[in-house]
VEXLO-333361 format. One record per residue: residue in three letters; x, y, z of N, C-alpha, C, O in turn. Coordinates in steps of 0.2 Angstrom, whole numbers, padded with zeros to 4 digits, always signed. Atoms other than C-alpha are relative to their C-alpha. Layout:
REM VEXLO-333361
ALAXYZXYZXYZXYZ...
This chain:
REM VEXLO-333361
UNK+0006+0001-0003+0077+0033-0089-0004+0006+0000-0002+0012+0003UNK+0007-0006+0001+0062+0045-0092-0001+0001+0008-0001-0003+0011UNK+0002-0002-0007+0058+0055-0075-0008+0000+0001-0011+0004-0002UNK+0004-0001-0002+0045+0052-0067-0006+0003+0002-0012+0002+0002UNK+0003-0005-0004+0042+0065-0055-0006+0004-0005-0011+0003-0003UNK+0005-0003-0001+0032+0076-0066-0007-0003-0003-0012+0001-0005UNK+0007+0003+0005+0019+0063-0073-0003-0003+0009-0009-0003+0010UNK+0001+0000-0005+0019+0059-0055-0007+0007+0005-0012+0008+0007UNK+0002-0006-0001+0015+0076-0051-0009+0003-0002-0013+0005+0001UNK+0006+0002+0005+0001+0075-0065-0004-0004+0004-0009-0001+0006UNK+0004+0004-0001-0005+0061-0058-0006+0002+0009-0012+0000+0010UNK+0003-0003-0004-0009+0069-0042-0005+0005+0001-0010+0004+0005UNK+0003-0005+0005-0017+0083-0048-0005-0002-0001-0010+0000+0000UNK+0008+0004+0003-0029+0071-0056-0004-0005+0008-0010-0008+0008UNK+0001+0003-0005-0031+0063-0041-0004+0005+0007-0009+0003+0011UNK+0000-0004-0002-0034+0077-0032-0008+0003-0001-0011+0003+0005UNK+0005-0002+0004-0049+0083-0042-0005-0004+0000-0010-0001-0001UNK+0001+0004+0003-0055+0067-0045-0007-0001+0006-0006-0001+0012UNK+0005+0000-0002-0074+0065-0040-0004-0008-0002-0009-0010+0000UNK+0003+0008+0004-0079+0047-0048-0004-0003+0005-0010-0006+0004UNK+0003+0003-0007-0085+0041-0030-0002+0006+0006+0001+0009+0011UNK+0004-0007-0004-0098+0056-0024+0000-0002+0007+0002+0003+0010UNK+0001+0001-0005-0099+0049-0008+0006+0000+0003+0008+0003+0009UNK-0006-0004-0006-0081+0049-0004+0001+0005-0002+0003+0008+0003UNK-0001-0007+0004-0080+0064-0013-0001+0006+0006+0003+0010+0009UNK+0003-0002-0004-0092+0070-0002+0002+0003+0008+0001+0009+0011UNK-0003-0001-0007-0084+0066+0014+0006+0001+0003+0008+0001+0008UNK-0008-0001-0001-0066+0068+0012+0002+0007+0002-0001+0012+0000UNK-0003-0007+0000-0055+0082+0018+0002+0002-0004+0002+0008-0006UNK-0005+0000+0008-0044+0079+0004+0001-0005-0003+0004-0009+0000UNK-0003+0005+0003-0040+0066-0008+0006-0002+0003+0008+0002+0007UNK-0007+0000-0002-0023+0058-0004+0002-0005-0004+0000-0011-0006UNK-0002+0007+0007-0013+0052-0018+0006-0002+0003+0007+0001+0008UNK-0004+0004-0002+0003+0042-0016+0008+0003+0001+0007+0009+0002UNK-0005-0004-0003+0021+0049-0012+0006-0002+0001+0005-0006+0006UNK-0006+0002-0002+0039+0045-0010+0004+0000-0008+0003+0004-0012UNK-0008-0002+0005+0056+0041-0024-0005-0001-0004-0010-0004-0002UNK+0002+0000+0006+0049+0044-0040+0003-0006-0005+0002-0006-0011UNK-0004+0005+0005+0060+0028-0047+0000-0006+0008+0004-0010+0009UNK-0003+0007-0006+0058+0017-0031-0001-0006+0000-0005-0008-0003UNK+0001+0008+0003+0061-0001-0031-0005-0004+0006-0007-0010+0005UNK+0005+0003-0003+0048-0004-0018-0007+0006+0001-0008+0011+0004UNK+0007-0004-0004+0030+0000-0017-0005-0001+0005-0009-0005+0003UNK+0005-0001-0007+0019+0001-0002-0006+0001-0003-0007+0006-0007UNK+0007-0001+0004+0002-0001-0007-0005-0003+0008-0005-0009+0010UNK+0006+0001-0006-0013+0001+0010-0007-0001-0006-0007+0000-0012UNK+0006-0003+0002-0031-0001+0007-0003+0007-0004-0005+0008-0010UNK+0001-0006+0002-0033+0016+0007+0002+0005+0007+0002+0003+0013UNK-0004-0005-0007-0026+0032+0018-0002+0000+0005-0008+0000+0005UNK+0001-0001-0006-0026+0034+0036-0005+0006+0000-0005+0010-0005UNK+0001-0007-0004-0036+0048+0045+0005+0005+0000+0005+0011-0003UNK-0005-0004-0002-0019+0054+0051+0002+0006-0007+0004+0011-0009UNK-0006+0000+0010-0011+0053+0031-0005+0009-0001-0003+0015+0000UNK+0004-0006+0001-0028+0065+0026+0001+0006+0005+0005+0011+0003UNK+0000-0008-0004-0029+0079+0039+0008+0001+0002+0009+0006+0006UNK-0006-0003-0001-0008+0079+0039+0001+0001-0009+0006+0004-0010UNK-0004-0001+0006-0007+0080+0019+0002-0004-0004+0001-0005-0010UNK-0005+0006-0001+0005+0065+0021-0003-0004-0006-0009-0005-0008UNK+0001+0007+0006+0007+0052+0005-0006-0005+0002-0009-0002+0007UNK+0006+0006-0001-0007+0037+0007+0005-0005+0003+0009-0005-0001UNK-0004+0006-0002+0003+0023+0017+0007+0001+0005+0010-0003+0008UNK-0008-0002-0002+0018+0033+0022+0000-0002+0009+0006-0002+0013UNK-0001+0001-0009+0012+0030+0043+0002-0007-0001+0005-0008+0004UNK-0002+0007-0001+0016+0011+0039+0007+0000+0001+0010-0004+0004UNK-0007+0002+0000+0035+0013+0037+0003+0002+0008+0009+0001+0011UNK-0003-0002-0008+0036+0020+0056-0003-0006+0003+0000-0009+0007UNK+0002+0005-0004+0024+0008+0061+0005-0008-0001+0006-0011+0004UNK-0003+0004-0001+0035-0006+0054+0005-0001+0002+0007-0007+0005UNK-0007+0000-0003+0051+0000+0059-0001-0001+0006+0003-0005+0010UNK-0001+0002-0008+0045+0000+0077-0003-0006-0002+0002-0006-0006UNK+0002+0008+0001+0037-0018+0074+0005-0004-0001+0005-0009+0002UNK-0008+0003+0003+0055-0024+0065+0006+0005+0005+0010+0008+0001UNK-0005-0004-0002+0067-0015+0079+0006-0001-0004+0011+0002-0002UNK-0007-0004+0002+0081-0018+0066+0000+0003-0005+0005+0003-0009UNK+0002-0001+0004+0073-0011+0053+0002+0009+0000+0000+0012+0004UNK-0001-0005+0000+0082+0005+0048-0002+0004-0006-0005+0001-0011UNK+0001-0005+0007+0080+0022+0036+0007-0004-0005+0006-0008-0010UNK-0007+0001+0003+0099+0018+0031-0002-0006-0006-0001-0006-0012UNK+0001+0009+0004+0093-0001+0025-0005+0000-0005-0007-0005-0007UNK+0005+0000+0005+0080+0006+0014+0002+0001-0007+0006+0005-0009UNK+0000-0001+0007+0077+0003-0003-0002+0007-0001-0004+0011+0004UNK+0004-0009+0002+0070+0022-0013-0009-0006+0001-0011-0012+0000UNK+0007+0006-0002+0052+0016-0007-0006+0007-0003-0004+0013-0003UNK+0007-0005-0001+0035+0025-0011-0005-0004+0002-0004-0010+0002UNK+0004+0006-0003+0019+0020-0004-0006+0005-0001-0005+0011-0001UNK+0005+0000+0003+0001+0022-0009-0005-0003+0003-0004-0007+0008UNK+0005+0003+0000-0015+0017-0009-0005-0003-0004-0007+0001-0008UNK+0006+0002+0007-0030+0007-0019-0002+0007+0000+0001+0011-0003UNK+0006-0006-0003-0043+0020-0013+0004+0006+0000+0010+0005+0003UNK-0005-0005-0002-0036+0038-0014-0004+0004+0006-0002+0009+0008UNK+0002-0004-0005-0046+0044-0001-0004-0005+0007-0004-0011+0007UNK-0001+0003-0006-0052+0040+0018-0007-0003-0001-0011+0001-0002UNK+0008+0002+0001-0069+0028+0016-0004+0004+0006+0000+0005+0011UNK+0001+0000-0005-0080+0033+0027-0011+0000+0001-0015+0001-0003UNK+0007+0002-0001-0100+0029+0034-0001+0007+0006-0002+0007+0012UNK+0002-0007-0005-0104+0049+0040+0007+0000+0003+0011-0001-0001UNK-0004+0001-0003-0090+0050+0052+0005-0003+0004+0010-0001+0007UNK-0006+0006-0003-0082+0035+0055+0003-0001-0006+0000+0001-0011UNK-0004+0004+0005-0070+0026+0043-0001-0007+0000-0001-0010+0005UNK+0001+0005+0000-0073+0011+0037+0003-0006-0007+0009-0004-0008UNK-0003+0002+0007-0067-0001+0021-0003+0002-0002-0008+0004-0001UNK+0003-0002+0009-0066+0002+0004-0005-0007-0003-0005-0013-0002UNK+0006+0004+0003-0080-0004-0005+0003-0004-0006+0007+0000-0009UNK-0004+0002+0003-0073-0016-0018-0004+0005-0009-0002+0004-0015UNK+0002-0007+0005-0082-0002-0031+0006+0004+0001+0010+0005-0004UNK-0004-0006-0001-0072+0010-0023+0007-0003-0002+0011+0001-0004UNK-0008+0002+0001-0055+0000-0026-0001-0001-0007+0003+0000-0011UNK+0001+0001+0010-0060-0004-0044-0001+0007-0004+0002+0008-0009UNK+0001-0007+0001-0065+0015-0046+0007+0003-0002+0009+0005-0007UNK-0007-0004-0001-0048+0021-0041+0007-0004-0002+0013-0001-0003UNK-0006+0004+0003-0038+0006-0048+0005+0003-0005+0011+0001-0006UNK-0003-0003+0005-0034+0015-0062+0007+0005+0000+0013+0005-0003UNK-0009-0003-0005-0021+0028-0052+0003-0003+0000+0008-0004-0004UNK-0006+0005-0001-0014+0015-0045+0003-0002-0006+0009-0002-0007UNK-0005+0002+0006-0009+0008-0061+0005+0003-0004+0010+0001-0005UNK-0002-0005+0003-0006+0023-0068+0007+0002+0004+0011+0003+0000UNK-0004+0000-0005+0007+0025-0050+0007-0006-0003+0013-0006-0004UNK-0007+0004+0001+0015+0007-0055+0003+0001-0005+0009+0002-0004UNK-0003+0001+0006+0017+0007-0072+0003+0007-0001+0007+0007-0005UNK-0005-0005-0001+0026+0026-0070+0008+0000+0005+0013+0002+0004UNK-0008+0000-0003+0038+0021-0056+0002-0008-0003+0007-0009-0001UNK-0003+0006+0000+0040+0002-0062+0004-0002+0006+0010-0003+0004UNK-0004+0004-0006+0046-0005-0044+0001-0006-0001-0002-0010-0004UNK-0002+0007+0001+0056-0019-0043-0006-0007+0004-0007-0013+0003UNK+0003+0005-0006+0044-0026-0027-0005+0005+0000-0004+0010-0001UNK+0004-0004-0001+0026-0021-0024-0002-0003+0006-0002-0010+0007UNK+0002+0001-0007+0020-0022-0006-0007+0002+0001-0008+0008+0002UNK+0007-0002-0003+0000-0024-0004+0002-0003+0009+0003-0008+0011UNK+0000+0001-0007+0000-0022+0017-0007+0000+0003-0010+0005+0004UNK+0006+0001-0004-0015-0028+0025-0004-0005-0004-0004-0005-0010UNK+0005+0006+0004-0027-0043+0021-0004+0005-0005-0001+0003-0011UNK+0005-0002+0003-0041-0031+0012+0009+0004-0007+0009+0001-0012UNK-0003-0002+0002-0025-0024+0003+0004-0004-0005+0005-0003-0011UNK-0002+0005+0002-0017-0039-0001-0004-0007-0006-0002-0010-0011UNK+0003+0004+0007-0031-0050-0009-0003+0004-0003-0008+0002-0005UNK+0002-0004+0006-0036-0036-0019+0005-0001-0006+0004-0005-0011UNK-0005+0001+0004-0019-0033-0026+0002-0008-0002+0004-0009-0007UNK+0000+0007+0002-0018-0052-0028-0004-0001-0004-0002-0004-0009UNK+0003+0000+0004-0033-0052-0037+0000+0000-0006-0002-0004-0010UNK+0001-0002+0004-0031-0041-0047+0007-0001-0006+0007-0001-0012UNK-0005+0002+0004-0014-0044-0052+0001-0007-0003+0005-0007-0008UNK+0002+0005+0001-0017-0062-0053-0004-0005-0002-0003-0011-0003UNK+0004+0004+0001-0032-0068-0056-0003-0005+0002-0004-0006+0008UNK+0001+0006-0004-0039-0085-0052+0004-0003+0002+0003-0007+0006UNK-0005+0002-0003-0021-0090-0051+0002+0003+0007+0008+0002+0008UNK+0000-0004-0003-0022-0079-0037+0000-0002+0009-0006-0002+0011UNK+0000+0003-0003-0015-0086-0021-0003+0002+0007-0002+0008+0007UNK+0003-0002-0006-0025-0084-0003+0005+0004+0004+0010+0000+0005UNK-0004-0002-0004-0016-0071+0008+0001-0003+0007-0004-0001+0010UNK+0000+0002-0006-0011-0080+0023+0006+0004+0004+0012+0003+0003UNK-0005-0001-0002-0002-0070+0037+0006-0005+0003+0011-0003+0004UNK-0006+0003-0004+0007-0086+0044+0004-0002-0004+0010-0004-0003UNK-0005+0001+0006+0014-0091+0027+0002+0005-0005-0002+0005-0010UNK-0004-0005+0002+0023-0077+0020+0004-0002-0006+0007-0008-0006UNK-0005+0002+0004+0031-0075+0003+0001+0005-0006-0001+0011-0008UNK+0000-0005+0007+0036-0068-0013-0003-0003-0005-0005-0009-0005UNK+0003+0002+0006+0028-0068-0028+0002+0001-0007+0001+0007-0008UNK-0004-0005+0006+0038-0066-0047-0008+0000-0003-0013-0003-0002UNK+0003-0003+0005+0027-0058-0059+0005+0002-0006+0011+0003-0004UNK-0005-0003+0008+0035-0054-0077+0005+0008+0001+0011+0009+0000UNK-0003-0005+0000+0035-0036-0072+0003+0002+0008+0007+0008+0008UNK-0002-0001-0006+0039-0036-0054-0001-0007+0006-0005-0012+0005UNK+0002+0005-0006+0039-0047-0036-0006+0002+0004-0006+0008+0007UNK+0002-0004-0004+0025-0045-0027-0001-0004+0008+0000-0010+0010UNK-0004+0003-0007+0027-0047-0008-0007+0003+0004-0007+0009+0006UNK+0005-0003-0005+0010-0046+0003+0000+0000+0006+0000-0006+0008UNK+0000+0000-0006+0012-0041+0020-0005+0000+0005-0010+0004+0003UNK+0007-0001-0004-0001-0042+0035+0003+0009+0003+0009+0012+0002UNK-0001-0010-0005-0001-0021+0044+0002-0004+0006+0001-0010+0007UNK-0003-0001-0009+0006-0020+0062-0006-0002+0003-0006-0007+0007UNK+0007+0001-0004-0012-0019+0067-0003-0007+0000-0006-0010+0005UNK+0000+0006-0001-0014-0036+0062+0003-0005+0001+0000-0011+0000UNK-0007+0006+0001+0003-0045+0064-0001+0001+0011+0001-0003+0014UNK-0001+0000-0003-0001-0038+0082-0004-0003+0006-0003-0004+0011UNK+0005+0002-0001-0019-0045+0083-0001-0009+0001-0004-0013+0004UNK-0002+0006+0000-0012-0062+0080+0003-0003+0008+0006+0000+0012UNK-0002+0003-0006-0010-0077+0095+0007+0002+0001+0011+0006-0003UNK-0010-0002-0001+0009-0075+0103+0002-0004-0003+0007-0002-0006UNK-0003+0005+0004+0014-0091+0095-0001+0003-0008+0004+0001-0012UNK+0003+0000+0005+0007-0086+0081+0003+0008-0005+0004+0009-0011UNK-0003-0005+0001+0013-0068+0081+0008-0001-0001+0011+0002-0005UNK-0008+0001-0001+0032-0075+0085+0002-0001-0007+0006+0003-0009UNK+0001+0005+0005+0030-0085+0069+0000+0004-0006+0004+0004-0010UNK-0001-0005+0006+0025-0070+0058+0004+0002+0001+0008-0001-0003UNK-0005-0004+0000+0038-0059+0064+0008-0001-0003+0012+0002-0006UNK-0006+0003+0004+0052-0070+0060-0001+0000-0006+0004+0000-0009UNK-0002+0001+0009+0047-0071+0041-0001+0008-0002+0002+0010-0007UNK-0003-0008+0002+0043-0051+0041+0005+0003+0000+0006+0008-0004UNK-0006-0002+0000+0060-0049+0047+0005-0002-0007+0008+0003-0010UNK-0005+0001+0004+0070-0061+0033-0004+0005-0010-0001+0007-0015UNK+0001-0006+0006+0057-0052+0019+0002+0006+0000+0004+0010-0005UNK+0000-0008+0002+0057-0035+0023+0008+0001+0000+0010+0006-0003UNK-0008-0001+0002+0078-0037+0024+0002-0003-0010+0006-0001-0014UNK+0000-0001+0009+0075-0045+0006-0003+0005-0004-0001+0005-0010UNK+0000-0003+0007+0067-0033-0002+0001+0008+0003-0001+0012+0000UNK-0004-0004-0002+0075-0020+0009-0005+0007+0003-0004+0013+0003UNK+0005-0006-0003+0059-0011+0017+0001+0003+0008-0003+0007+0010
């Protein structure tokens, strides 16, 4: 197996530099490219990076795996697949000084990383987390056959090259009725023990 930490490495670098969207460019602290096993069998894929992610350095995505562990309390480091996690957008959208979504420009802009991200690590399972995350990567990876993200029905998805498995974020599995939330929780539980996030 070809390593691919330093194309990884590369690719950050280019990410890093990468000015294509003046306006985020503009407003960013820093770019923030993606981060974790350089061979992992799962990828974590956000919209685009937190506030915190940028002004700590931190990978693009990596604040969801604590968010999830506390959301799934049996959700351990130990039971983890090698995971990396990422983002469409490599850097923090924002309107002056708020954050706001990526502009579906801006994810088409920086789509390119990302591919460049899967097709380096080949994960067995790719994890877009959050609706705006989710019917993107749905989209894009499937086209008009491209099924509507629904948090209450949960599922995997095979692709030739990998499963992809769309999850709602914490913020939205939390935003959900108590029925309604109960309902997700039990299917984020039996996937995320399926694909070992």
């Amino acid at each position: 197996m070809e390593d691919a930490a330093p194309k990884l490495v590369q690719l950050a670098l280019s990410v890093s530099e990468c000015v294509r969207c003046p306006q985020l460019a503009a407003s960013r602290l820093r770019a923030v490219p993606g981060g974790g096993h350089a061979h992992a069998h799962v990828m974590v894929v956000t919209a685009a990076p937190s506030q915190q992610e940028e002004e700590a350095g931190l990978p693009a995505g990596s604040g969801l795996l604590d968010e999830f562990a506390a959301l799934l309390s049996d959700s351990t480091p130990e039971r983890r697949a090698p995971i990396y996690t990422t983002a469409v957008v490599k850097c923090v959208p924002r309107d002056g000084q708020q954050p706001r979504a990526a502009s579906a420009a801006e994810c088409d802009t920086c789509y390119a990383y990302l591919s460049r991200e899967i097709s380096t690590i080949a994960p067995h399972a790719l994890v877009p987390v959050g609706a705006q995350a989710a019917a993107y990567m749905l989209a894009r990876l499937l086209g008009a056959d491209a099924p509507v993200f629904d948090p209450l029905h949960l599922r995997v998805i095979s692709t030739p090259a990998f499963k992809v498995v769309p999850l709602p974020s914490p913020t939205e599995v939390a935003a959900l009725p108590a029925h309604d939330r109960k309902a997700c929780l039990e299917q984020l539980q039996k996937l995320t023990a399926q694909i070992r996030l």
